[in-house]
Structures are given as C-alpha cells and as structure tokens.
Residue, then its C-alpha position, 0 to 999 in steps of 0.5 A: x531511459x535518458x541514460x541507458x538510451x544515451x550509453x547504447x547510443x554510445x555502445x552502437x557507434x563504437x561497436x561500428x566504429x570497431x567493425x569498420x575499422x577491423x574490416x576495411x570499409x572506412x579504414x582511417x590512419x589517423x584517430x582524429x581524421x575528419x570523417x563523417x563518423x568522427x564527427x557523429x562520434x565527437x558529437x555524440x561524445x559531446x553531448x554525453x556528459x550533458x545528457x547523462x546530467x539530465x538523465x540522473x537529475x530525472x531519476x533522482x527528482x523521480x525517486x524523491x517523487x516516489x519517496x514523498x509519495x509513500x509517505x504521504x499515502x502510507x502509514x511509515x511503520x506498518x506500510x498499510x494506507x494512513x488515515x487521510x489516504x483511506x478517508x479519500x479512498x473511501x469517499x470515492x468507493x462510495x461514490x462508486x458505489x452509489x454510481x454503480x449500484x454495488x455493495x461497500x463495507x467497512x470493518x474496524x479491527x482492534x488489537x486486543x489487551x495491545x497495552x500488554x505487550x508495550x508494558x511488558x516487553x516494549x515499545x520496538x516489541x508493539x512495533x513489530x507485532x503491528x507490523x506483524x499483524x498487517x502482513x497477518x491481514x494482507x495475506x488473509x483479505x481479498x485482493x481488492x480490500x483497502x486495509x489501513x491504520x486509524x493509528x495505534x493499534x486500530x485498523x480499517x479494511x474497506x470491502x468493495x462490493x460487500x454487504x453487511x453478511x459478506x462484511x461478517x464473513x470477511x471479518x470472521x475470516x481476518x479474526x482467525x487469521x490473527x487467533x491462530x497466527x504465532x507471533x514471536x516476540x523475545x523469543x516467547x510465542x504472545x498471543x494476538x487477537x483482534x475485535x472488529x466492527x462490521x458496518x455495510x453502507x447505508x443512504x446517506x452514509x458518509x466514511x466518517x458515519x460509516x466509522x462511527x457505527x463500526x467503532x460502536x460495533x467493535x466496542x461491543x464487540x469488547x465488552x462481550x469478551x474481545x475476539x468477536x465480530x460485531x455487526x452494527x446495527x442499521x442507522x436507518x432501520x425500516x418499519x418493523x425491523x428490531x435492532 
C-alpha cells in the first residue's frame, strides 16, 4: 500500500503537471523554474527512493511472516494442519464447546496397507498419494471440519458441533470418498482405502484422551478387515449401558 500509494502519488502530480502545462494555466519555460508545484514535485521526488524502501522492506518482512507462519501451522507435503496446530485447535474447540453447550467429534483416519505403495513403487509415489488423499478429504468434509496429519499416513478431521452419530455419518462419508477415488500412480490406478476411528467428546475429555479412544476404535476397525468405521466406546458409560 506504501508503494502503490507512493507511485499514484507520483502518477497524479505528473499527470497535472502535464495539463497544466499543455493548457496554459501555469506555463513555465523553464523546467526547473521555482514554482510551487516544482517544488511539491521535487519534494515528493525526493522522498520517493526512500518511501519505495520501507514500502518493499514491508512487503518483504510480510511475505516472510507468512511464509514461517505456514510452516509453523501446516504439515509441508500435504498442507493439512500439523499436529501441534490441530492439539491447539482442538483445546479451544472443546472449550468452546463446554462454553456453548454444542457437540465436538474427532475421527482418526488410517490409510490402509500404505507400506505397499512406498515398497513397490517409492517413496515420492506415497508422497503423492497423501497429497492425493488430502485433496480426496477436503472436498468431502464440511467447511468448517479441521482436517490434519498425526504424521505418516495418519490423519485427524476435528468435527465442530457433531456427536458420535454424526461423527459415524461424516466418517462413512470420508471412507467412500477414498474407496471410490482413482488414484493414479505410474500410470497404474492403486486402490486406497482408509480405516477410521470415531470418538464424540465426553466430560472431561481432553485431545489427547479423545485421540486415544479414536486411535483404539480405527485399531479395531483393522482387525475387522480395514476399510470400516469404528465408533469408541463411551469412556464413561452410565449404569446399565453395555459397551
């Protein structure tokens, strides 16, 4: 703004220099006759290196801000929220929600036999198919989902306002959108499929217990063959509920 200010500045007072002298009203024969707008004009031409300076030492200092911001906040392959982002997102998520009164879920997502696809085809290969899959999540969850990467092939998406049925529904939404995406690696279309684990905020759920019963959930949801919701069980069950 410094800068394109300073050179409309600088475009308006040449422009009117022009008309002045084109039409008469301040006709000088001389360029460097002493006159009040010369002297606005030399003035402002002075100035000008030095403002144009500290116009690109802002920009410059706002890029680099921006650029340390990013990767402070988000994972540098996939561009999903990094770990420490998400836990901070999540406390005040479930402050909110304590404040409010309103639901909060949390699913763990696990790409399936991942190993395969860096064994036989390489690592820039699983780079890609993250990448992929991140895009796949982005375009199925909601607007205001927070999706990111636990690291390797394991990722959160934090449900504002959901409970555990509508965590199960949002998950069986994601897991479709993955089964039926065409991933193209090598020129060969490599099947994906993730397993997920659902888990709705309880009293006295924290992120990290929150993650733990969905990391437990999206094991079982392994062991009974991959590419299944698994919803965990209440840490807290009241009397007479079976888990």
């Amino acid at each position: 703004w410094v800068v394109a200010g300073l050179y409309l500045l600088l475009a308006l007072l040449l422009t009117a220099r022009a008309l002045t002298e084109t039409f008469g009203v301040q006709r000088s024969t001389d360029a460097l006759a002493i006159t009040p707008f010369q002297s606005l004009l030399f003035a402002v031409g002075a100035l000008a290196p030095l403002l144009a300076t500290f116009g690109f030492f802002l920009m410059v200092s706002e890029r680099l801000r921006g650029e340390l911001t990013r990767h402070a906040t988000l994972d540098a392959l996939t561009g999903a929220f990094n770990r420490r982002t998400l836990a901070e997102l999540a406390g005040q998520a479930i402050a909110q929600s304590r404040r409010h009164g309103g639901g909060l879920a949390l699913l763990l997502l696990d790409v399936d036999r991942f190993k395969r696809v860096n064994d036989s085809l390489g690592h820039a290969a699983g780079d890609e198919a993250l990448q992929a899959l991140v895009e796949v999540l982005r375009e199925a969850k909601r607007a205001e989902d927070l999706l990111g990467r636990m690291g390797g092939e394991e990722f959160i998406v934090l449900l504002p306002g959901a409970d555990l049925a509508h965590a199960i529904a949002a998950a069986e939404r994601l897991r479709e959108a993955v089964e039926h995406s065409r991933l193209v690696l090598h020129g060969k279309v490599w099947p994906m499929t993730v397993s997920i684990g659902a888990a709705a905020l309880e009293p006295g759920d924290d992120f990290s217990s929150m993650l733990r019963r969905a990391d437990a959930a999206m094991y079982a949801a392994k062991h009974a063959g991959r590419n299944q919701v698994m919803a965990a069980p209440a840490a807290n069950p009241g009397p007479g509920v079976v888990q």
